[in-house]
N, C-alpha and C positions, 0 to 999 in steps of 0.2 A: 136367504137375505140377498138382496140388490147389491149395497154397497156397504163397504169395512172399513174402520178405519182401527191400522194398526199400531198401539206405539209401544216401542220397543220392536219394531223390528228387524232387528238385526242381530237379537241376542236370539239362544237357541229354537227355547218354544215361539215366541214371536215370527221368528223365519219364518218355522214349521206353522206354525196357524195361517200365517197369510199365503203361504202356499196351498194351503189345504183350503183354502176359500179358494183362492184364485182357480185351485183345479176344476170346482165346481160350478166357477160361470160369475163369480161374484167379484165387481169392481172393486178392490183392492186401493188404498193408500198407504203408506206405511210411513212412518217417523222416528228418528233415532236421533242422538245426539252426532253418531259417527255421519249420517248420511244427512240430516235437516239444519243439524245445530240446537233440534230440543232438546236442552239441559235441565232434567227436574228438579236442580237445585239450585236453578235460574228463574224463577217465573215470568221476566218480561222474554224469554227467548221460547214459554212453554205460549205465551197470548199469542206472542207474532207466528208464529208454527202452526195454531190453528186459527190465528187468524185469517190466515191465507186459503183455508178450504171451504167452498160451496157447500152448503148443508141439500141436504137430508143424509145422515149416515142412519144403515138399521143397526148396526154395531159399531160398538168404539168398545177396542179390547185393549187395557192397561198392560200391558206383558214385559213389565221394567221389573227389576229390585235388585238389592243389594245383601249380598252374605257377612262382607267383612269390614264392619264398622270401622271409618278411619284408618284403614289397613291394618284392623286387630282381626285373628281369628275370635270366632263367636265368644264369649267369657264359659269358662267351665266352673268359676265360684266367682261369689260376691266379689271376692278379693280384685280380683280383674277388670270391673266395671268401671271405666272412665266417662268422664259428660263430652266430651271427644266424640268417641265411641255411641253413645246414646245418639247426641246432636244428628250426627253422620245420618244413622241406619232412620230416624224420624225425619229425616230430608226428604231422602227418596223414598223409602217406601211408603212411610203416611201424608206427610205434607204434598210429596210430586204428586201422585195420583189425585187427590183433593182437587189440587192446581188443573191438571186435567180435566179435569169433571166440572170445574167453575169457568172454563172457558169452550169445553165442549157442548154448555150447555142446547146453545142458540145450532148446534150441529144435530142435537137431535129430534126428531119428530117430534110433534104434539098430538095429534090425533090416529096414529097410527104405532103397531107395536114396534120395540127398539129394543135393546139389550147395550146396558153401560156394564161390562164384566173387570175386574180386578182380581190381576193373582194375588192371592194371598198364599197363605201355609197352615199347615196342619198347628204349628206350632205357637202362632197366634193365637191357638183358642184358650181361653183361660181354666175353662172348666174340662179340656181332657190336658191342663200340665199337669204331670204328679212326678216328671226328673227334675225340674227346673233348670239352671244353667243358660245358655245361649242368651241373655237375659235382653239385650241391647236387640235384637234382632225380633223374638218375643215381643217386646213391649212397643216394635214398632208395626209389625202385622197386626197383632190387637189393637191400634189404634186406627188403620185404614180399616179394617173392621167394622169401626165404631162409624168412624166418619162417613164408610160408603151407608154402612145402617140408616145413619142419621139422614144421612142427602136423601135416598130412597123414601122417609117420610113427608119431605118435602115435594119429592117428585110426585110425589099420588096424588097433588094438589096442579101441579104444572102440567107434567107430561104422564097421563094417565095410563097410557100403555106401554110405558118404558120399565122395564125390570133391571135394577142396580145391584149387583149380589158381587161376593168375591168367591175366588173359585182356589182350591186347593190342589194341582196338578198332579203328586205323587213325587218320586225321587225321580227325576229325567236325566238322561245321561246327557249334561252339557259339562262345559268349562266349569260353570259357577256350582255346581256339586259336588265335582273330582275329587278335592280332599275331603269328601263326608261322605262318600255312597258307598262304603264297603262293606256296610251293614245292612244296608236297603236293599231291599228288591229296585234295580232301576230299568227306565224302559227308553226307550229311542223318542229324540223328539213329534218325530213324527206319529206317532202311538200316541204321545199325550196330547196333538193335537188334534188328533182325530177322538180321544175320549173327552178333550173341554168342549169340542165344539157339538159333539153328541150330547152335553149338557145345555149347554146355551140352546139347541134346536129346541130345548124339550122347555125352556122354561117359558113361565106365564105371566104379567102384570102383579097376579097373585103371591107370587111370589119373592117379590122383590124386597130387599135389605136383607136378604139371607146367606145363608156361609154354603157351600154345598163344595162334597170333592168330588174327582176324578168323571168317580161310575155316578154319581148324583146323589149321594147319602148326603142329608143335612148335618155339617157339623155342628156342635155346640161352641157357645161363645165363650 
Protein backbone atom coordinates (compact mmCIF):
# COMPACT_ATOMS: atom_id res chain seq x y z
CA UNK A 1 0.00 0.00 0.00
CA UNK A 2 1.09 3.66 -1.07
CA UNK A 3 -0.07 5.57 1.73
CA UNK A 4 -1.40 5.24 5.65
CA UNK A 5 -3.12 6.93 7.62
CA UNK A 6 -2.41 6.23 11.17
CA UNK A 7 -4.71 7.20 14.23
CA UNK A 8 -3.50 6.63 17.36
CA UNK A 9 -0.35 6.91 16.78
CA UNK A 10 1.57 7.27 19.44
CA UNK A 11 0.00 4.64 21.60
CA UNK A 12 2.01 1.32 21.57
CA UNK A 13 0.59 -0.80 18.57
CA UNK A 14 -0.12 2.24 16.51
CA UNK A 15 3.80 3.36 16.88
CA UNK A 16 4.69 -0.05 15.93
CA UNK A 17 2.27 -0.32 12.91
CA UNK A 18 3.24 2.98 11.40
CA UNK A 19 6.75 2.10 11.71
CA UNK A 20 6.25 -1.05 10.11
CA UNK A 21 4.68 0.68 7.06
CA UNK A 22 7.08 3.45 7.05
CA UNK A 23 9.83 0.61 6.90
CA UNK A 24 8.44 -0.77 3.82
CA UNK A 25 8.40 2.39 1.61
CA UNK A 26 4.82 3.43 2.52
CA UNK A 27 3.85 7.25 2.99
CA UNK A 28 2.97 7.27 6.46
CA UNK A 29 0.50 10.05 8.36
CA UNK A 30 -0.09 9.56 11.80
CA UNK A 31 -2.66 11.27 14.35
CA UNK A 32 -2.95 11.49 18.16
CA UNK A 33 -4.45 13.57 20.41
CA UNK A 34 -0.82 14.11 22.08
CA UNK A 35 0.67 15.14 18.66
CA UNK A 36 -2.60 16.49 16.43
CA UNK A 37 -5.08 17.55 18.93
CA UNK A 38 -7.49 14.47 17.67
CA UNK A 39 -9.66 13.85 20.72
CA UNK A 40 -12.23 11.05 20.02
CA UNK A 41 -14.33 12.26 22.48
CA UNK A 42 -14.28 15.64 20.59
CA UNK A 43 -15.64 15.25 17.17
CA UNK A 44 -15.22 18.71 15.76
CA UNK A 45 -11.35 18.35 16.76
CA UNK A 46 -11.67 14.37 15.08
CA UNK A 47 -13.41 16.78 11.36
CA UNK A 48 -10.72 19.30 11.54
CA UNK A 49 -7.69 16.66 11.94
CA UNK A 50 -8.95 14.99 8.83
CA UNK A 51 -9.96 17.62 7.41
CA UNK A 52 -6.76 18.75 6.81
CA UNK A 53 -5.35 15.61 4.82
CA UNK A 54 -5.38 15.10 0.90
CA UNK A 55 -7.13 11.94 0.12
CA UNK A 56 -6.40 9.00 -1.47
CA UNK A 57 -5.27 6.93 1.63
CA UNK A 58 -5.08 2.82 0.95
CA UNK A 59 -5.42 2.54 4.75
CA UNK A 60 -6.80 4.22 7.56
CA UNK A 61 -5.91 2.14 10.66
CA UNK A 62 -8.20 3.02 13.90
CA UNK A 63 -5.32 2.02 16.66
CA UNK A 64 -6.92 4.13 19.78
CA UNK A 65 -8.92 2.49 22.88
CA UNK A 66 -9.49 2.64 26.23
CA UNK A 67 -9.14 -0.17 29.26
CA UNK A 68 -10.35 1.79 32.24
CA UNK A 69 -13.69 3.19 31.96
CA UNK A 70 -13.84 6.79 33.73
CA UNK A 71 -10.69 5.76 35.68
CA UNK A 72 -12.40 2.43 36.99
CA UNK A 73 -10.63 -0.81 36.46
CA UNK A 74 -12.69 -2.98 34.11
CA UNK A 75 -15.95 -4.25 36.58
CA UNK A 76 -15.49 -7.80 37.94
CA UNK A 77 -19.42 -8.06 38.89
CA UNK A 78 -22.59 -6.31 38.04
CA UNK A 79 -22.24 -4.75 41.21
CA UNK A 80 -19.44 -2.36 39.80
CA UNK A 81 -20.96 -1.13 36.66
CA UNK A 82 -21.53 2.58 36.67
CA UNK A 83 -23.24 4.78 33.44
CA UNK A 84 -19.87 6.88 34.14
CA UNK A 85 -18.08 3.96 33.43
CA UNK A 86 -20.22 2.67 30.35
CA UNK A 87 -20.53 6.48 28.92
CA UNK A 88 -16.55 6.76 29.01
CA UNK A 89 -15.47 3.32 27.42
CA UNK A 90 -18.65 3.98 24.45
CA UNK A 91 -16.87 7.33 23.64
CA UNK A 92 -13.69 6.15 22.59
CA UNK A 93 -13.91 2.94 21.68
CA UNK A 94 -17.42 2.80 19.68
CA UNK A 95 -18.49 6.33 19.11
CA UNK A 96 -14.54 7.70 18.27
CA UNK A 97 -13.84 5.25 15.68
CA UNK A 98 -17.46 5.73 13.91
CA UNK A 99 -16.48 9.52 14.00
CA UNK A 100 -13.53 8.41 12.15
CA UNK A 101 -14.82 6.49 9.56
CA UNK A 102 -17.73 9.34 8.97
CA UNK A 103 -15.08 11.78 8.14
CA UNK A 104 -12.58 9.48 6.65
CA UNK A 105 -14.90 8.79 4.31
CA UNK A 106 -14.15 11.30 1.27
CA UNK A 107 -10.13 9.95 2.36
CA UNK A 108 -10.76 6.82 0.90
CA UNK A 109 -10.61 5.51 -2.63
CA UNK A 110 -13.68 4.74 -4.83
CA UNK A 111 -12.60 2.72 -7.38
CA UNK A 112 -9.61 1.16 -6.34
CA UNK A 113 -8.92 -1.39 -3.18
CA UNK A 114 -8.52 0.32 0.50
CA UNK A 115 -8.68 -1.17 3.99
CA UNK A 116 -10.56 0.93 6.86
CA UNK A 117 -9.08 -1.53 9.90
CA UNK A 118 -10.37 -0.97 13.76
CA UNK A 119 -8.88 -2.62 16.68
CA UNK A 120 -11.13 -4.16 18.41
CA UNK A 121 -10.87 -7.28 21.24
CA UNK A 122 -11.28 -10.58 21.61
CA UNK A 123 -13.59 -9.78 24.29
CA UNK A 124 -16.17 -7.87 22.28
CA UNK A 125 -17.41 -10.86 20.79
CA UNK A 126 -20.61 -11.92 22.32
CA UNK A 127 -20.79 -15.37 21.28
CA UNK A 128 -17.17 -16.57 22.57
CA UNK A 129 -18.13 -14.64 26.28
CA UNK A 130 -18.82 -17.44 28.71
CA UNK A 131 -16.63 -15.44 31.98
CA UNK A 132 -18.53 -12.31 31.71
CA UNK A 133 -17.28 -9.40 33.78
CA UNK A 134 -15.15 -6.38 32.19
CA UNK A 135 -18.71 -5.61 31.14
CA UNK A 136 -18.27 -1.56 30.37
CA UNK A 137 -15.27 -2.41 28.10
CA UNK A 138 -17.34 -5.55 26.48
CA UNK A 139 -20.23 -3.77 25.51
CA UNK A 140 -18.21 -1.11 23.91
CA UNK A 141 -16.02 -3.39 21.42
CA UNK A 142 -19.27 -5.05 20.56
CA UNK A 143 -20.72 -2.09 19.65
CA UNK A 144 -17.66 -0.63 17.17
CA UNK A 145 -18.24 -4.26 16.15
CA UNK A 146 -21.51 -3.57 15.10
CA UNK A 147 -21.04 -0.04 13.74
CA UNK A 148 -17.77 -0.89 11.57
CA UNK A 149 -20.29 -4.20 10.41
CA UNK A 150 -23.03 -1.87 9.64
CA UNK A 151 -20.79 0.89 7.70
CA UNK A 152 -19.06 -1.97 5.76
CA UNK A 153 -22.83 -2.61 4.29
CA UNK A 154 -23.02 0.59 3.22
CA UNK A 155 -19.51 0.74 1.73
CA UNK A 156 -20.28 -2.12 -0.93
CA UNK A 157 -22.63 0.45 -2.27
CA UNK A 158 -20.02 3.60 -2.12
CA UNK A 159 -16.49 2.34 -2.14
CA UNK A 160 -16.73 -1.10 -3.71
CA UNK A 161 -13.20 -2.18 -3.10
CA UNK A 162 -12.82 -0.86 0.42
CA UNK A 163 -12.76 -3.80 3.23
CA UNK A 164 -13.98 -2.28 6.74
CA UNK A 165 -13.29 -5.12 9.41
CA UNK A 166 -11.96 -4.85 13.04
CA UNK A 167 -9.04 -6.70 14.00
CA UNK A 168 -8.29 -8.42 17.32
CA UNK A 169 -4.39 -7.90 18.06
CA UNK A 170 -3.75 -10.56 21.03
CA UNK A 171 -2.31 -9.37 24.48
CA UNK A 172 0.70 -6.82 23.41
CA UNK A 173 2.97 -5.78 25.92
CA UNK A 174 2.18 -1.87 26.19
CA UNK A 175 1.22 0.33 29.06
CA UNK A 176 -2.51 -0.13 28.50
CA UNK A 177 -2.20 -4.18 29.38
CA UNK A 178 0.37 -4.03 32.27
CA UNK A 179 -2.09 -4.52 34.98
CA UNK A 180 -3.86 -7.54 32.90
CA UNK A 181 -1.19 -9.53 31.13
CA UNK A 182 -0.04 -11.95 33.69
CA UNK A 183 -2.18 -14.49 32.52
CA UNK A 184 -1.72 -13.92 28.75
CA UNK A 185 0.71 -15.05 26.62
CA UNK A 186 1.98 -11.41 25.50
CA UNK A 187 4.17 -10.30 22.55
CA UNK A 188 6.18 -6.97 21.74
CA UNK A 189 4.48 -4.28 19.86
CA UNK A 190 6.34 -4.82 17.17
CA UNK A 191 5.24 -8.59 16.48
CA UNK A 192 1.64 -7.50 16.67
CA UNK A 193 2.31 -5.17 14.19
CA UNK A 194 3.85 -7.12 11.82
CA UNK A 195 1.00 -10.01 12.44
CA UNK A 196 -2.13 -7.14 11.83
CA UNK A 197 -0.54 -5.94 8.96
CA UNK A 198 0.03 -9.55 7.59
CA UNK A 199 -3.81 -9.63 8.04
CA UNK A 200 -4.76 -6.34 6.29
CA UNK A 201 -2.08 -7.61 3.28
CA UNK A 202 -4.34 -10.66 2.84
CA UNK A 203 -7.78 -9.18 3.05
CA UNK A 204 -10.18 -8.84 -0.02
CA UNK A 205 -13.45 -6.32 -0.68
CA UNK A 206 -15.06 -9.80 -0.04
CA UNK A 207 -14.42 -9.60 3.04
CA UNK A 208 -15.39 -6.77 4.64
CA UNK A 209 -17.55 -6.09 8.01
CA UNK A 210 -15.84 -9.09 9.50
CA UNK A 211 -13.95 -9.58 13.03
CA UNK A 212 -10.75 -11.39 12.18
CA UNK A 213 -7.60 -11.94 14.88
CA UNK A 214 -4.11 -11.71 15.04
CA UNK A 215 -2.95 -14.79 12.56
CA UNK A 216 -6.41 -14.18 10.53
CA UNK A 217 -9.06 -16.65 12.09
CA UNK A 218 -12.55 -15.05 11.87
CA UNK A 219 -13.86 -14.31 15.17
CA UNK A 220 -17.58 -14.73 15.96
CA UNK A 221 -19.71 -11.93 17.00
Amino acid sequence: MARALIVGNTGGIGSAVEAALAARGTATVGLSRQASGLDLTDPPSVERALAALAPPFDLVFVATGKLNGAGRRPEKAIAEVTPEALEDQFRVNAVGPMIVLQHALRLLPRDTPSVFAVLSARVGSIGDNRMGGWHSYRAAKAAVNMLIHGAAQELKRTHKQTCAVCLHPGTVATPFTAEYAARHKTVPPEIAAQNLLAVIDGLTPAQTGRFFDYAGKEIPW
